[in-house]
C-alpha positions as CSV (number, residue, x, y, z in Angstrom):
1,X,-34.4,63.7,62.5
2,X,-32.3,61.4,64.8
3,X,-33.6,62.6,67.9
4,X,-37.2,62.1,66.6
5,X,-36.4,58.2,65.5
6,X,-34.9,57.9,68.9
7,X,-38.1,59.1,70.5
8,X,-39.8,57.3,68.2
9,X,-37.9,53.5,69.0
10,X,-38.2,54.9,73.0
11,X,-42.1,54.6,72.7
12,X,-42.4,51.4,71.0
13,X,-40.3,50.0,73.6
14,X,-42.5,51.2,75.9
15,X,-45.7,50.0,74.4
16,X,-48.1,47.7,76.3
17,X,-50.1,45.0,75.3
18,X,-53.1,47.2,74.7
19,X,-51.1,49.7,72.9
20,X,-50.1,46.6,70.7
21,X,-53.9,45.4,70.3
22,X,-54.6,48.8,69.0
23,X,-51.6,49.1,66.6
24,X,-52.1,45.7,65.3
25,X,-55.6,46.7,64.0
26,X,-54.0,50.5,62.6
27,X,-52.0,47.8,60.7
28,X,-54.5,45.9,59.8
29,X,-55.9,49.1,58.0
30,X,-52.7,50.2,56.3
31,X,-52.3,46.5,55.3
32,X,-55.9,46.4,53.3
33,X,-55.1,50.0,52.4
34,X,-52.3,49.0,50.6
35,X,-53.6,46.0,48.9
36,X,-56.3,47.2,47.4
37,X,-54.1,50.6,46.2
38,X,-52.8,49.3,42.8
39,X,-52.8,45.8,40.9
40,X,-48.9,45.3,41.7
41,X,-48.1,41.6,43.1
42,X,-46.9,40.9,46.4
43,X,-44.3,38.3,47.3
44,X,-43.9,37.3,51.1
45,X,-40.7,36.3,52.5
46,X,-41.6,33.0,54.5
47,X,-39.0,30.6,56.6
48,X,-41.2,29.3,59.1
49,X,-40.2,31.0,61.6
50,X,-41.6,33.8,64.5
51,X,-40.5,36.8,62.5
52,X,-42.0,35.6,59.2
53,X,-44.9,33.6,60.4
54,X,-46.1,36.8,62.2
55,X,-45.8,38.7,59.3
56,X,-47.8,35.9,57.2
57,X,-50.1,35.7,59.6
58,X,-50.8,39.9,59.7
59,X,-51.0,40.0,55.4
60,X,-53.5,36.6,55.6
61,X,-55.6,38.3,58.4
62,X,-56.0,41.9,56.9
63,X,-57.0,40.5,53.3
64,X,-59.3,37.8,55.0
65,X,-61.2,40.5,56.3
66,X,-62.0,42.0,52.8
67,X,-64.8,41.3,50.8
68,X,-64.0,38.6,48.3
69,X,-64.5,41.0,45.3
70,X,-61.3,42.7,46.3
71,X,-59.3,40.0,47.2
72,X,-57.9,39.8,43.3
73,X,-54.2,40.7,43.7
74,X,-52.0,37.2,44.1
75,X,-49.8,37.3,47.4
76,X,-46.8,34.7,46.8
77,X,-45.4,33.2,49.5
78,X,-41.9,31.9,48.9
79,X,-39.2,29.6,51.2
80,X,-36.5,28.7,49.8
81,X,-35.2,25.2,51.0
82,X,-31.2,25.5,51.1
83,X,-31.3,21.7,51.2
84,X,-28.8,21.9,54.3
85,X,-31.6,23.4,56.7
86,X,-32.3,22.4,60.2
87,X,-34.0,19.0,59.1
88,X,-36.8,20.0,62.0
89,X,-37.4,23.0,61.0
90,X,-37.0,22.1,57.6
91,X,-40.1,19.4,58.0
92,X,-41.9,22.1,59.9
93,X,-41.8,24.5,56.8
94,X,-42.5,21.8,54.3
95,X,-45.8,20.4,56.4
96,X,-47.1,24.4,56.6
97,X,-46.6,25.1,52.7
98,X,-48.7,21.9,52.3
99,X,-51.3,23.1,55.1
100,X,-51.4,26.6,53.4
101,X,-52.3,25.5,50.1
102,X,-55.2,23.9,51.6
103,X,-56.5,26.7,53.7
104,X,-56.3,29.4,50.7
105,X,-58.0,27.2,48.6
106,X,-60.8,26.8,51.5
107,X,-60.6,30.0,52.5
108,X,-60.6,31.5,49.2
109,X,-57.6,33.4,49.6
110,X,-55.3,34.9,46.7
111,X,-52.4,32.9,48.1
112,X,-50.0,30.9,46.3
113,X,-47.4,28.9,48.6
114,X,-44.1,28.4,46.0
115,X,-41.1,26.4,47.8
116,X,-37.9,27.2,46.1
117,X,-34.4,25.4,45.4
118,X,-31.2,26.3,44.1
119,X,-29.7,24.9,41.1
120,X,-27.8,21.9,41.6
121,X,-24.9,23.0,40.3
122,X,-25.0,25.5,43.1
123,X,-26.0,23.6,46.4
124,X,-23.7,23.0,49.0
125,X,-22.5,19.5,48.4
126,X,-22.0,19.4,45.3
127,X,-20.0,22.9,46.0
128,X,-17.9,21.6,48.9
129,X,-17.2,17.7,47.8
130,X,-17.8,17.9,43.6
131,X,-15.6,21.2,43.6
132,X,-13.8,20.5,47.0
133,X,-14.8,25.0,47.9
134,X,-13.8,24.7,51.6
135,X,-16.1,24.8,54.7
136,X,-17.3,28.6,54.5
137,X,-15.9,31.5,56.7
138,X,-16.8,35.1,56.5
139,X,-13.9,36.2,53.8
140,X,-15.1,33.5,51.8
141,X,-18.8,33.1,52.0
142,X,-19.5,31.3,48.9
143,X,-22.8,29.8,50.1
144,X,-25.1,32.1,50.8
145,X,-25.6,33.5,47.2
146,X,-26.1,30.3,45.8
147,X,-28.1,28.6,47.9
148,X,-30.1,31.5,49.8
149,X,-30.3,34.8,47.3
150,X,-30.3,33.5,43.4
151,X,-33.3,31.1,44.0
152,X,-35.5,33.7,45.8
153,X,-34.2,36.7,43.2
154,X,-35.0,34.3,40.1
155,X,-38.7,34.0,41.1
156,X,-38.5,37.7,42.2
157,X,-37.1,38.4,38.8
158,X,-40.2,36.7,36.8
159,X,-43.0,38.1,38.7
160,X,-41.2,41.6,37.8
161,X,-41.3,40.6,34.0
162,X,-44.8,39.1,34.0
163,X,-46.4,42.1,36.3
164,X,-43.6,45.4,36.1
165,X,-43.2,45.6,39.1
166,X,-43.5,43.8,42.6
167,X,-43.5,44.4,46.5
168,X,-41.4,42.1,48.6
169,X,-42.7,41.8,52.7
170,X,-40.8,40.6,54.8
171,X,-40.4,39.9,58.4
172,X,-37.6,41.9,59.1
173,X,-37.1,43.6,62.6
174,X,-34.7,46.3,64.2
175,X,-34.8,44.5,67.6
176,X,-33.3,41.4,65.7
177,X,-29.8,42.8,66.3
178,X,-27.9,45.9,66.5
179,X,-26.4,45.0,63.0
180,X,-30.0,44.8,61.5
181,X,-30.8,48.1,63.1
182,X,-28.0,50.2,61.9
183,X,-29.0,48.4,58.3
184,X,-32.5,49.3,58.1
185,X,-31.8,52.6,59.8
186,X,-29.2,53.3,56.7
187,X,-32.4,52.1,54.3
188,X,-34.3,54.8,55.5
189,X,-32.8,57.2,53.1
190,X,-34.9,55.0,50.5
191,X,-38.1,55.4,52.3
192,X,-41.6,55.9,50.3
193,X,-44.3,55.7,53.0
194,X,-44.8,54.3,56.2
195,X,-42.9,50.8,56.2
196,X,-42.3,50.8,52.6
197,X,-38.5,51.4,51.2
198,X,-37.6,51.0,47.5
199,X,-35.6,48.1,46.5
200,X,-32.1,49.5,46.0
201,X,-30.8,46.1,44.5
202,X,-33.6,45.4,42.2
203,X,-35.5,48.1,39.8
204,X,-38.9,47.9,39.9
205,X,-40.0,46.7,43.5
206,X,-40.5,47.9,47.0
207,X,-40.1,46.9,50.2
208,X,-42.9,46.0,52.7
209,X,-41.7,45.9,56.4
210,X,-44.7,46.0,58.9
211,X,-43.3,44.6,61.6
212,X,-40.0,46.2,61.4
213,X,-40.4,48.1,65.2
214,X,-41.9,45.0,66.9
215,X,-40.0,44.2,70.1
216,X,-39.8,40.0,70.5
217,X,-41.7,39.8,72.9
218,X,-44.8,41.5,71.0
219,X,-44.0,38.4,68.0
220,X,-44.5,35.7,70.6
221,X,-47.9,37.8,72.0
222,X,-49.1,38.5,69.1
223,X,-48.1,34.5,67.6
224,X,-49.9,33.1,70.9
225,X,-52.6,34.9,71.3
226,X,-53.6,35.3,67.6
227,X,-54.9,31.6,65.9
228,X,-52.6,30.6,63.0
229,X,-54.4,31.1,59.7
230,X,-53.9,28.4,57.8
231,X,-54.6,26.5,60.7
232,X,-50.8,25.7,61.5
233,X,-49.6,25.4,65.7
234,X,-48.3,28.7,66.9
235,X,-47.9,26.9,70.1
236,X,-45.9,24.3,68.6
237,X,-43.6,26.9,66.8
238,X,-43.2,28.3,70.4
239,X,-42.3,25.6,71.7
240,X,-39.8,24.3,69.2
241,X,-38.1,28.0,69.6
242,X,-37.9,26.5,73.1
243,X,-36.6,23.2,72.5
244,X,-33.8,25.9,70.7
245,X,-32.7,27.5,73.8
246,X,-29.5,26.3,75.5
247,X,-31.7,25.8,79.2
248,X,-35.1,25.2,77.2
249,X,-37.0,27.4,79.2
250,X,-39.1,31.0,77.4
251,X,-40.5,32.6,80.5
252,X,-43.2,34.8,80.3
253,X,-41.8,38.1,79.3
254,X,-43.3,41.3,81.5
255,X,-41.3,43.9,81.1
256,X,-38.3,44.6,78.9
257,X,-35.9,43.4,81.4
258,X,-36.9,39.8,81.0
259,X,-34.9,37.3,78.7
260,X,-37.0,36.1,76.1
261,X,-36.4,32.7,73.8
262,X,-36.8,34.6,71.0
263,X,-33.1,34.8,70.2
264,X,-32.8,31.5,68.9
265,X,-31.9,31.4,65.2
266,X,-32.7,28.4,62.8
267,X,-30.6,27.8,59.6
268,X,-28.2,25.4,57.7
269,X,-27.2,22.8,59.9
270,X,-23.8,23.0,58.2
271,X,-23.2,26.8,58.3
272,X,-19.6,27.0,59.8
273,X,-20.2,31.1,59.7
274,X,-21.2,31.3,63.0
275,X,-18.9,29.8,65.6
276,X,-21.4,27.1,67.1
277,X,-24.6,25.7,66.0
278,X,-26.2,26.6,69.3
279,X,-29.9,26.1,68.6
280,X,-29.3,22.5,67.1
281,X,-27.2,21.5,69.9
282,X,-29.7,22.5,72.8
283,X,-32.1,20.4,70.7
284,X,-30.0,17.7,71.0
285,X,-29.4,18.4,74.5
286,X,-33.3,19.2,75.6
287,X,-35.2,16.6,73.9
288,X,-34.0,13.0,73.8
289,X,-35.9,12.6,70.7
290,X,-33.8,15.0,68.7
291,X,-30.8,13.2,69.5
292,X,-30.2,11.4,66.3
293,X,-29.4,14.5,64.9
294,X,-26.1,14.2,66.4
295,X,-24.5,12.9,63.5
296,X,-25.2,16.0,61.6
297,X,-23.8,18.3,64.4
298,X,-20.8,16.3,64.5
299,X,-20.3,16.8,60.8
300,X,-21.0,20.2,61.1
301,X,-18.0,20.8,64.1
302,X,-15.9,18.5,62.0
303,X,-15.9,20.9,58.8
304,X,-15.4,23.9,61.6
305,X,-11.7,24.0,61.7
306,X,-9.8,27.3,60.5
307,X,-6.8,26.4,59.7
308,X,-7.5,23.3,57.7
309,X,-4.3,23.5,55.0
310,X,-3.7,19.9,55.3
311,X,-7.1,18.8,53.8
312,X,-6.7,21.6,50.7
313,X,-4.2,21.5,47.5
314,X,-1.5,23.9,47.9
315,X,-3.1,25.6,44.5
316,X,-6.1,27.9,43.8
317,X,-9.1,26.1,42.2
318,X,-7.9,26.9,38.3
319,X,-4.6,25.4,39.6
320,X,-2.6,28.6,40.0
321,X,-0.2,29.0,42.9
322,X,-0.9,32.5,44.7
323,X,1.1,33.5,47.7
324,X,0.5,35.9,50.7
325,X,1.5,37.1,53.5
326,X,0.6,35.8,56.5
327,X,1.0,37.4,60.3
328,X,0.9,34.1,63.0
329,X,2.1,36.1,66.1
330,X,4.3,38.8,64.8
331,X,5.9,36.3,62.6
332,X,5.6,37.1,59.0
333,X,5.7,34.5,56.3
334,X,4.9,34.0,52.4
335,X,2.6,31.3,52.0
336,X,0.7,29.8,49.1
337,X,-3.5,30.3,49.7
338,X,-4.8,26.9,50.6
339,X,-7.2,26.1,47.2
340,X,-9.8,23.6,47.6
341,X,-10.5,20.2,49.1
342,X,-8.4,17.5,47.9
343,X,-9.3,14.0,46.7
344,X,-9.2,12.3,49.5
345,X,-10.7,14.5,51.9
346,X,-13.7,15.2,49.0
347,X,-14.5,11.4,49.0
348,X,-13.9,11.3,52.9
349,X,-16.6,14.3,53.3
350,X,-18.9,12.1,51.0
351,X,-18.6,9.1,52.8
352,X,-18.9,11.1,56.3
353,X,-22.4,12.5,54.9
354,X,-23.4,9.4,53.4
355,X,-23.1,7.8,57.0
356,X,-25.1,9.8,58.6
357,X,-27.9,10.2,56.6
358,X,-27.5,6.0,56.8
359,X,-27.8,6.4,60.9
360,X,-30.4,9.1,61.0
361,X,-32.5,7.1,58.6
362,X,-32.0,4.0,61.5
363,X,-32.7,6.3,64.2
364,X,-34.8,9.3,63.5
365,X,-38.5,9.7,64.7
366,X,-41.2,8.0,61.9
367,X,-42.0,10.9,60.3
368,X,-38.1,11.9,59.8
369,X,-37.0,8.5,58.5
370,X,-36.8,9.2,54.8
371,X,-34.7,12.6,55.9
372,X,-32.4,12.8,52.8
373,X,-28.7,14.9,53.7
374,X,-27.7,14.9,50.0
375,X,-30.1,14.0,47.1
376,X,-29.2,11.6,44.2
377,X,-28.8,14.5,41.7
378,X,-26.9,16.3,43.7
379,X,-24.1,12.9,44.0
380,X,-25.0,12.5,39.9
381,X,-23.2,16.6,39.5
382,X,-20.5,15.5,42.2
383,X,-19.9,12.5,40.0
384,X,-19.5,14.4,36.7
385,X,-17.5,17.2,38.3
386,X,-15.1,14.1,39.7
387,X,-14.5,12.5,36.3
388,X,-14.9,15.4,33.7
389,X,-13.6,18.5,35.5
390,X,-11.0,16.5,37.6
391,X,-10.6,13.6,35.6
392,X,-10.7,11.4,38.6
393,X,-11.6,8.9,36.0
394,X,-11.4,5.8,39.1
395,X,-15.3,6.6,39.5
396,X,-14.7,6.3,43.1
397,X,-18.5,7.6,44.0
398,X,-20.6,4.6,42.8
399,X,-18.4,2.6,45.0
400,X,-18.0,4.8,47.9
401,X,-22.0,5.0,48.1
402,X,-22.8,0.9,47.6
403,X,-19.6,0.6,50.7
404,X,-21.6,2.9,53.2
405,X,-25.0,2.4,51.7
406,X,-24.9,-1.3,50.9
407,X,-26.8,0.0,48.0
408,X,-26.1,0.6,43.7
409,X,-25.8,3.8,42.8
410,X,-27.9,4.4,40.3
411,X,-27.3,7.4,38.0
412,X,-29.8,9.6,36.2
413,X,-27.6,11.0,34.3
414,X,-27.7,9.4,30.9
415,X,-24.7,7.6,29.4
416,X,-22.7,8.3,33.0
417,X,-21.2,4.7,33.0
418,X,-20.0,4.4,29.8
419,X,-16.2,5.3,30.4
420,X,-13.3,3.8,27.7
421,X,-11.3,4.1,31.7
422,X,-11.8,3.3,35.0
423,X,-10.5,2.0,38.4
424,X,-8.3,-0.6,36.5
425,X,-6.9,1.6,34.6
426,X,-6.4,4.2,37.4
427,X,-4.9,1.7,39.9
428,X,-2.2,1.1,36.7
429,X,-1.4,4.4,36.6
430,X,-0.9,4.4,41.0
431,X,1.3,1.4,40.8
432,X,3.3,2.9,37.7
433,X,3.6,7.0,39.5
434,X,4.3,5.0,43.0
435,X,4.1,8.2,45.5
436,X,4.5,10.8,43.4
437,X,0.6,12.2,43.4
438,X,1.8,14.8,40.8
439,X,3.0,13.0,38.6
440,X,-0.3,10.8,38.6
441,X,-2.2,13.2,38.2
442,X,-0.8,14.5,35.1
443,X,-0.9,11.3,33.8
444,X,-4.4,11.2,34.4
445,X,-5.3,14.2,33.1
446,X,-3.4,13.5,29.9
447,X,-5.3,10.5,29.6
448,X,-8.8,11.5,30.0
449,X,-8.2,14.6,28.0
450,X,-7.7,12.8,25.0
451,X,-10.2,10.6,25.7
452,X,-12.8,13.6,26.1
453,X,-11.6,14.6,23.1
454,X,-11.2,11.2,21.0
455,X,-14.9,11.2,19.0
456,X,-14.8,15.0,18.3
457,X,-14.2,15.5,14.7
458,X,-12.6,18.5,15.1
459,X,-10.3,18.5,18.2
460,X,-10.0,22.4,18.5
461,X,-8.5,23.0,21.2
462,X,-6.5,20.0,22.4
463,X,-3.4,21.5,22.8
464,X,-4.3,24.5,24.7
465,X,-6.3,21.8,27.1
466,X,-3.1,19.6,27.1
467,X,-0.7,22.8,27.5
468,X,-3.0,23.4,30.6
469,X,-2.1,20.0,31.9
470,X,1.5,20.8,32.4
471,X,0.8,24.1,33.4
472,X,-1.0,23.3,37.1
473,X,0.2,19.7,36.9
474,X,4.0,19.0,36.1
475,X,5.5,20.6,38.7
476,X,5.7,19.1,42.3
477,X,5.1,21.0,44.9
478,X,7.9,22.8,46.1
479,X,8.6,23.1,42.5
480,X,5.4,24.9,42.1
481,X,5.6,27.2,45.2
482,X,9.4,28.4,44.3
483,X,8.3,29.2,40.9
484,X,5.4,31.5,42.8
485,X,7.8,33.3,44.6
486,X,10.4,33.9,41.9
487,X,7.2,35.4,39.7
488,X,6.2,37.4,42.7
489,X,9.6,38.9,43.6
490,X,10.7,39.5,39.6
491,X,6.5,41.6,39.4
492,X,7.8,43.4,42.7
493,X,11.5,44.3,40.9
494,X,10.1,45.2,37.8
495,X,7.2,47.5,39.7
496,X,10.2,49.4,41.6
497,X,12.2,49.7,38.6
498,X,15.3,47.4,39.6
499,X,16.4,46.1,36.4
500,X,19.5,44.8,37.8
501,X,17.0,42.7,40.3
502,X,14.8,42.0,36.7
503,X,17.9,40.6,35.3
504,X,19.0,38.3,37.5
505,X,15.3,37.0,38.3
506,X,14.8,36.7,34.6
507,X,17.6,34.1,34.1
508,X,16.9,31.6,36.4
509,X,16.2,28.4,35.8
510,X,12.3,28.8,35.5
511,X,10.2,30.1,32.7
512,X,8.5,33.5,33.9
513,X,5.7,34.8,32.2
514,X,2.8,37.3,32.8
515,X,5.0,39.1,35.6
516,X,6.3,42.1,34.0
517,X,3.8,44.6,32.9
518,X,4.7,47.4,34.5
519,X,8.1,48.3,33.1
520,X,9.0,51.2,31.5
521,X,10.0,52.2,28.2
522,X,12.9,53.2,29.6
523,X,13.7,49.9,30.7
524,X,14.9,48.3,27.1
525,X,16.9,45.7,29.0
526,X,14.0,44.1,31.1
527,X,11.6,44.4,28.0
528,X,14.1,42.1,25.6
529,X,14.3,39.7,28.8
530,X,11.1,39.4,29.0
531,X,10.3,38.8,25.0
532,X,12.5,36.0,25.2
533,X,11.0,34.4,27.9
534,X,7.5,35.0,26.3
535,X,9.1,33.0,23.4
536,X,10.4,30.5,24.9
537,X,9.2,27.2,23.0
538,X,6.8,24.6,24.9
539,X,6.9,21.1,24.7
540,X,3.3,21.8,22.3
541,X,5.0,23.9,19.6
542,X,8.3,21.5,19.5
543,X,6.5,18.1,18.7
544,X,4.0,20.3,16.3
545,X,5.6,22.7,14.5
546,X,2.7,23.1,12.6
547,X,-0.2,23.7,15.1
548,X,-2.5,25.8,13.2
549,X,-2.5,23.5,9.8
550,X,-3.2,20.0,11.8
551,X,-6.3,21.5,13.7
């Protein structure tokens, strides 16, 4: 079977153009085959680009050519808009929806264009500067679920419970890499028909791949030599691909040898995944008119540092100090894991964006002058997350945005500036905690705990949120960190069975709990220790003896 798909690739590599003419119209055939087969839905995968607009363009073709009695099945077309895209090819995707909706109503066509978003609680700002998640890397690759998968798997999700089932086409190709390839070749196994796999992640839905042995070349023949069907510029999509390539040139490709600028790859101008954003800076570089996008790519190579401890808290998001082991050139240390962004860098990454979007707006083309880098709901969630989740209860974003913007912020959020404290009250507590950034923020969690909790009738609760204060907040740092290692080392004596090792751990100064679950029964000395460590009294159960009665 191997030696038959290598044959197989070998003779589409060696297909000429009138090879390709011919195949295109055997596709054509399969396409309206399948359409007219069965009532099931289909939803097209759509970014704009060669791969997808190619496969658009063959689905719109085929079913144009049926009679219009038959053209009853709805084909959605969905793009989901990141809100961090390339802002030209982000325009260029927005304008074709809009043109597409016009030509199927014209043309009569059974296509509905849907543009998708995600949530804004999950967008990339409010991600990155409301929760401070650092710049993403490929351990940590937080961003591509939330921004790129959940939207399109949502709409996905209710076409499967208003119709049963669904079949997804997309535009995907094994000459795109030789990552791709080995993945579609391992998605064989799930193989129906001729281009059509089942959907191992989702029940009830196929996949569609018809132009999954196309070379790149045959994309940009077929792109340029075929009319757009919704009456959109293939030429112009060539020749922003172009615009993409680091010495702007796409010669004509005629035989396999020849480089093609089909390579280029659009996405989020942000994504610090890939180790340069090399399309956005040879449009930068090519086309004078693209270079007030300069700002963004110097945004982008600013968040691109890997070792960027000195912009993160020393704890985890939930304020837990973990520790491991790091290798820096045969050297091995224990370290804490660098959590999120702190304060200051959060409000500096917000004033950063807020810049540019300020200087793109002065010097972007016409039609790119309203481009908006972060949306007003998206600062309203950042806001929120600053004062209710951090209780960073200054309110430093309303200020921070008129400073750069020279502009109120104005939140949709009702009831957002009605706050009992405020900058006043948080430059008080600076002056009082001097240096010590600990010990302010304590304070200022105390504080706007109670105050969160001041109007409930019922504060169920409290205590557990105010025992969480001290927990991730009442130690300083090197406080914090030792008391890492000494629960790391007593969960490492206590898995080896050193009781000796338990012992000595267990009366130190700190309070050690959670760290011994793997003793023995016949360790009767480690297990008293550690009961009398697990009731050790708290500065909650001293001052309220009776915590159950007053809630």
């Amino acid at each position: 079977m191997a030696t038959a798909q290598q044959q197989e690739d070998k003779n589409q590599q060696l297909r000429t153009v009138a090879e390709l003419v011919d195949y295109i119209q055997a596709l054509t055939t399969e396409i309206q085959e399948l359409y007219c087969l069965d009532e099931i839905p289909w939803v097209v995968g759509y970014s704009g680009g060669k791969d997808s607009t190619a496969t658009l363009q063959l689905i719109w073709n085929a079913i144009a050519a049926l009679p219009q009695e038959k053209r009853t099945k709805t084909i959605h077309v969905i793009t989901t808009d990141t809100l961090v895209e390339n802002p030209v090819v982000s325009v260029w995707v927005r304008n074709s929806l809009e043109q597409m909706k016009v030509a199927a109503i014209e043309q009569e066509m059974p296509i509905e264009p849907h543009l998708l978003y995600p949530a804004i609680k999950d967008t990339f700002w409010v991600n990155l500067i409301g929760k401070g998640y650092p710049a993403p890397r490929n351990r940590f690759r937080w961003c591509t679920e939330r921004l790129k998968i959940q939207p399109s798997d949502s709409f996905i999700r209710a076409v499967i419970r208003s119709s049963g089932e669904v079949i997804l086409v997309l535009g995907t190709r094994k000459a795109e890499s030789t990552k791709r390839a080995a993945t579609m070749a391992k998605h064989r196994e799930w193989r129906v028909r001729d281009h059509i796999n089942t959907n191992p992640n989702r029940p009830n839905s196929l996949i569609y791949l018809p132009i999954e042995d196309w070379r790149t070349d045959e994309v940009w023949i077929y792109l340029n030599q075929w009319q757009n069907s919704w009456g959109y510029s293939n030429k112009d999509l060539f020749t922003m691909y172009r615009g993409a390539t680091a010495d702007n040139e796409c010669p004509l490709v005629v035989d396999t040898s020849t480089p093609s600028c089909g390579d280029s790859r659009f996405g989020c101008w942000v994504c610090t995944i890939v180790s340069k954003d090399k399309s956005m800076e040879a449009m930068i570089q090519n086309d004078e008119e693209k270079e007030w996008m300069q700002p963004l790519l110097d945004i982008r190579n600013e968040l691109d540092i890997k070792e960027d401890w000195d912009k993160r808290d020393f704890r985890r998001i939930w304020g837990d100090v973990q520790l491991f082991e790091r290798n820096k050139n045969g050297e091995i240390s224990v370290e804490p894991i660098p959590g999120p962004y702190t304060k200051y860098w959060r409000e500096h990454w917000l004033r950063r964006l807020l810049e540019a979007q300020t200087k793109t707006r002065q010097t972007a083309p016409e039609n790119m002058r309203d481009i908006t880098l972060i949306t007003l709901e998206e600062m309203s969630e950042i806001r929120r997350i600053w004062l209710e989740e951090k209780h960073e209860f200054d309110d430093s974003l309303p200020r921070i945005y008129q400073e750069v913007t020279g502009e109120e912020f104005q939140d949709p959020r009702p009831g957002a500036d009605l706050s009992l404290l405020g900058s006043d009250e948080w430059a008080v507590l600076e002056e009082i905690c001097a240096d010590d950034t600990m010990h302010l923020e304590l304070m200022a969690k105390l504080l706007d705990t109670e105050r969160q909790f001041r109007k409930m009738s019922r504060r169920v609760g409290i205590y557990d949120t105010l025992e969480k204060c001290f927990t991730t907040s009442s130690r300083s740092k090197d406080e914090a960190v030792k008391n890492a290692h000494l629960k790391r080392d007593l969960k490492a004596a206590a898995e080896q069975g050193d009781i000796e090792k338990v012992k000595q751990l267990t009366l130190a100064d700190f309070v050690v709990t959670n760290a011994q679950s793997d003793v023995t029964t016949q360790q009767a000395d480690v297990t008293n220790a550690r009961q009398s460590a697990d009731e050790a009294k708290t500065w909650a159960n001293i001052k309220y003896k009776n915590r159950e009665t007053k809630l």
